[in-house]
Backbone as a ProteinNet text record, in pm:
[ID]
protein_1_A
[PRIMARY]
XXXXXXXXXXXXXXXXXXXXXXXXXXXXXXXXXXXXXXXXXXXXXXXXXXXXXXXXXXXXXXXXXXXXXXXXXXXXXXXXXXXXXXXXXXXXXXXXXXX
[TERTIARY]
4563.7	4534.3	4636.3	4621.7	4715.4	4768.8	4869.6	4998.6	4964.9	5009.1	5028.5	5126.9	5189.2	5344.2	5276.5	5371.4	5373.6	5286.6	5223.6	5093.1	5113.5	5151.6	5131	5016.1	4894.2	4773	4789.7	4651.5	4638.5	4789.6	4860.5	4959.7	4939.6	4825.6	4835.6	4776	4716.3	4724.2	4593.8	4505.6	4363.8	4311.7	4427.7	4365.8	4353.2	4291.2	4225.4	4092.5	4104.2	4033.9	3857.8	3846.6	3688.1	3688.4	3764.2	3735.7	3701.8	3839.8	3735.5	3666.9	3580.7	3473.2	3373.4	3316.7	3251.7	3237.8	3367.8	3384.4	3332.3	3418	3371	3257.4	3121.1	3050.7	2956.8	2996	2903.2	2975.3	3113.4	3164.1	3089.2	3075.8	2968.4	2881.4	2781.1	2657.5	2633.1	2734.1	2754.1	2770.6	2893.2	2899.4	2787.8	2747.9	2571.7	2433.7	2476.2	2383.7	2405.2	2557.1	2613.3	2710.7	2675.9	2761.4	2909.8	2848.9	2967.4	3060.4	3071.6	3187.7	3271.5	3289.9	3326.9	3444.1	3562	3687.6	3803.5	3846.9	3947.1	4014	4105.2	4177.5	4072.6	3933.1	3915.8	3837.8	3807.2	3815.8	3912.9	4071.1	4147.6	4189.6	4118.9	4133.5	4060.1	3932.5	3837.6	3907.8	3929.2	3989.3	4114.8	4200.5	4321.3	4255.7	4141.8	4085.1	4029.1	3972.2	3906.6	4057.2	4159.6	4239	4301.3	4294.7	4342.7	4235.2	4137.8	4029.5	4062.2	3993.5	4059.3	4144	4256.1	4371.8	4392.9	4326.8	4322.3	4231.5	4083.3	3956.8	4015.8	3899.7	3971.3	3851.4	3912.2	3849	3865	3969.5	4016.1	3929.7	3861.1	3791.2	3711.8	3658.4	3488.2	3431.3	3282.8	3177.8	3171.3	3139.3	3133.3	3205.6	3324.8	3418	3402.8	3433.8	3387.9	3265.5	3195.2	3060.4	3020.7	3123.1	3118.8	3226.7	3302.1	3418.7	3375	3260.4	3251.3	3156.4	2996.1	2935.4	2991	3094.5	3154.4	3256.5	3283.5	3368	3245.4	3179.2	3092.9	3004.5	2952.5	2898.1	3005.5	3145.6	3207.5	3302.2	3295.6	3347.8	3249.7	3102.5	3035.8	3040.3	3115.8	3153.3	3239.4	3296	3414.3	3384.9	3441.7	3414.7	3511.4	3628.4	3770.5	3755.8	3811	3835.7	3887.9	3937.5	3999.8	3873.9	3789.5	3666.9	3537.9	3548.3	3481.7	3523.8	3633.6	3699.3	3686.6	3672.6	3627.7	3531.1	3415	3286.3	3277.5	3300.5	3274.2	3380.1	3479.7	3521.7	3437.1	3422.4	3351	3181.6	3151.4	3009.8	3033	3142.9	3168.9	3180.2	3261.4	3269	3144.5	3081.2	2948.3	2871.8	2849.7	2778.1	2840.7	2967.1	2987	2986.9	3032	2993.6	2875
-1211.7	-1257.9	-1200.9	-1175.1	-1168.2	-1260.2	-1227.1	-1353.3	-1454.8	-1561.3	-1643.5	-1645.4	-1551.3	-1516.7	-1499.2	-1428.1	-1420.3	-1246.9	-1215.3	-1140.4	-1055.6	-944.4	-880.8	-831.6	-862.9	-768.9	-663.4	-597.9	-443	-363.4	-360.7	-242.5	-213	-106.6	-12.1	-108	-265.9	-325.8	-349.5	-330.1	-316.3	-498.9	-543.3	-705.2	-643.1	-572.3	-599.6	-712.4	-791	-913	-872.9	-767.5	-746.5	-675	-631	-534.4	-694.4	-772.8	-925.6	-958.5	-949.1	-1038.8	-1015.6	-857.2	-773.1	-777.8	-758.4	-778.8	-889.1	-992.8	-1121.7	-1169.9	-1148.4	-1167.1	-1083.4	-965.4	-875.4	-930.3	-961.4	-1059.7	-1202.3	-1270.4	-1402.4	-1354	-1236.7	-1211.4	-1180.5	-1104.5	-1040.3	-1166.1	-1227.6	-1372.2	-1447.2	-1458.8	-1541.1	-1492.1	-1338	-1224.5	-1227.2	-1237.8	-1190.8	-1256.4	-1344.9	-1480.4	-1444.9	-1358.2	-1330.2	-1263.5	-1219.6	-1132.6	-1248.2	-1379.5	-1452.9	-1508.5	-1499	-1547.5	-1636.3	-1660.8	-1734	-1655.8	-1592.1	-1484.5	-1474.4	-1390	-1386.2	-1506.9	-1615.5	-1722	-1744.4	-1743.5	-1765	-1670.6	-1543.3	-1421.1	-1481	-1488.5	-1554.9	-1621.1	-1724.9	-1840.3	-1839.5	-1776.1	-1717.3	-1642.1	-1565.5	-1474.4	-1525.2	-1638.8	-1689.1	-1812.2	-1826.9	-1889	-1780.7	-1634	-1574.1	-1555.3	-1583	-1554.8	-1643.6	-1802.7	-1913	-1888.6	-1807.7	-1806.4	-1690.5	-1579.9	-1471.8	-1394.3	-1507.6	-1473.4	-1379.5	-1222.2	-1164	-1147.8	-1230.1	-1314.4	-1178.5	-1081.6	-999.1	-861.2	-852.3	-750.1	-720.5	-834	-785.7	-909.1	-914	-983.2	-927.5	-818.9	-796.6	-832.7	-818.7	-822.8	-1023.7	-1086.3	-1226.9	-1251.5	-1255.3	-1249.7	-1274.5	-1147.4	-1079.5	-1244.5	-1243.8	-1321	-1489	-1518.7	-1627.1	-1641.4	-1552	-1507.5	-1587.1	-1483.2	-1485.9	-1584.8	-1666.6	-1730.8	-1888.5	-1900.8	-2001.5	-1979.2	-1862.9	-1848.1	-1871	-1817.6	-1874.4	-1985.1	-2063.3	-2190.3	-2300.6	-2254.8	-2304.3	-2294.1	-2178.4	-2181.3	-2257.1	-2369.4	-2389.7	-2585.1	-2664.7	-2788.8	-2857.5	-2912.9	-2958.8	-2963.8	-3034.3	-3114.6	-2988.6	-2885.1	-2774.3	-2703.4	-2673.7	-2554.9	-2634.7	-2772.4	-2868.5	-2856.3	-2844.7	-2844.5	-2732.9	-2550.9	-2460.4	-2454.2	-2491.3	-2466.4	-2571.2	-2632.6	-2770.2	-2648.5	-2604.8	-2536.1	-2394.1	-2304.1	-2219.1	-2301.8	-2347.4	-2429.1	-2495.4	-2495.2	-2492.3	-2384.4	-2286.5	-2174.3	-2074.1	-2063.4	-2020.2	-2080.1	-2237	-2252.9	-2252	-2223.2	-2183.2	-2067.6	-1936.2	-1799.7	-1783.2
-2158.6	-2023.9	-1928.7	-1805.3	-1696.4	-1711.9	-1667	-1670.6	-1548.4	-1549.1	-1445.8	-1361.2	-1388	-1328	-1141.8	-1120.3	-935.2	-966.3	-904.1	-878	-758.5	-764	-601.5	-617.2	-514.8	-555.9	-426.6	-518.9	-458.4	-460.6	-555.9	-585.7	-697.4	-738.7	-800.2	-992.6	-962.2	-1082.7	-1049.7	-1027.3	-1023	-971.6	-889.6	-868.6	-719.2	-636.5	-529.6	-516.2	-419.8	-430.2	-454	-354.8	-351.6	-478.5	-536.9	-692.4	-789.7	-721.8	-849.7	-841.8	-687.7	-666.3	-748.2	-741.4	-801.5	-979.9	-946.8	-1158	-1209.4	-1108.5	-1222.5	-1233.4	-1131.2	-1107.6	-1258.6	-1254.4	-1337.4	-1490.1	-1493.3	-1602	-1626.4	-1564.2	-1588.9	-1619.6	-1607.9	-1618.6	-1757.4	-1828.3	-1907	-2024.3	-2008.1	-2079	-2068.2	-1995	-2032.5	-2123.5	-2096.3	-2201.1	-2312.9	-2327.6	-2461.8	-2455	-2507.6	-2542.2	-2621.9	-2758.7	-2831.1	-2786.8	-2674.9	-2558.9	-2555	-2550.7	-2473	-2557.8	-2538.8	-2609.4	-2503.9	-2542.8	-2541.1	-2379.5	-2392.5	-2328.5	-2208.8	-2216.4	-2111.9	-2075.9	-2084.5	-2013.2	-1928.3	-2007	-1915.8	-1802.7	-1883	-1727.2	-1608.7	-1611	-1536.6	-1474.2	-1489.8	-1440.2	-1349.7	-1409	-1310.3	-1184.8	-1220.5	-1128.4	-1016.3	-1089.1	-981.7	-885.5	-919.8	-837.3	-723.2	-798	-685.2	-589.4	-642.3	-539.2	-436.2	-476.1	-390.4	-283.2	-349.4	-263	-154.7	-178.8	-118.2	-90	25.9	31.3	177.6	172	241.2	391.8	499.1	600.6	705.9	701.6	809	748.9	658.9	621.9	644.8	748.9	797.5	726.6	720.9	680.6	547.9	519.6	404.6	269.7	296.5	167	182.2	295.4	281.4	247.7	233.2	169.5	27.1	-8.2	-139.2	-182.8	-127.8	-180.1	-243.6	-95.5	-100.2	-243.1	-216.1	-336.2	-457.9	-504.6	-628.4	-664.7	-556.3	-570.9	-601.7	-506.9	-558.6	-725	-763.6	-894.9	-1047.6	-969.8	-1078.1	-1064.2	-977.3	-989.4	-1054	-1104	-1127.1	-1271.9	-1335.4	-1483.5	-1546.9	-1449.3	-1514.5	-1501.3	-1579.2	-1525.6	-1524.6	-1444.6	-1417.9	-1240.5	-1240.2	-1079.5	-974.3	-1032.7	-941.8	-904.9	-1000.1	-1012.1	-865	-929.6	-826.9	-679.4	-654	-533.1	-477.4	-565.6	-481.3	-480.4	-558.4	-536.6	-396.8	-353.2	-251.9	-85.8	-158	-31.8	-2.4	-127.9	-80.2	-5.8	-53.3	16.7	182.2	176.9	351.2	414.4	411.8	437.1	434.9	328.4	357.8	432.2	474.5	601.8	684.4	702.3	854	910.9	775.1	844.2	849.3
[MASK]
+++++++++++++++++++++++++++++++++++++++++++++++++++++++++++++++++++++++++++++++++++++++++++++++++++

């Protein structure tokens, strides 16, 4: 898994936010196809992924990359079931009705 450590994204470590949005999205898809993909590790990738998402939806990029952000951020907060995952699916669901 990526570490949980402190994270600079977009230098050169392939965590640009709209590159996760994208991924993880085609990652859930993939885990629902093919179940046996699905381990341990990257669960917890996912999951980290989706906190940086949370944390670093990218609002100054235009419509697009928010979009994308919100998207993916609501489909996979929906993979997960713990009081945190609840809380972004409920924030991204505001944010998409207001943009």
């Amino acid at each position: 898994m990526i570490g949980m450590k402190i994270v600079k994204l977009g230098k050169g470590n392939g965590l640009k936010i709209y590159k996760i949005s994208l991924i993880k999205r085609n990652l859930i898809w993939l885990f629902i196809c093919l179940s046996f993909l699905i381990y341990k590790e990257r669960i917890d990738s996912l999951y980290f992924q989706l906190i940086l998402l949370g944390n670093n939806l990218e609002k100054y990029h235009g419509f697009n990359h928010f979009l994308e952000n919100l998207i993916s951020f609501l489909i996979s907060s929906k993979q997960f079931r713990n009081k945190y995952s609840f809380t972004i699916f409920n924030k991204a669901l505001i944010l998409f009705k207001k943009n």
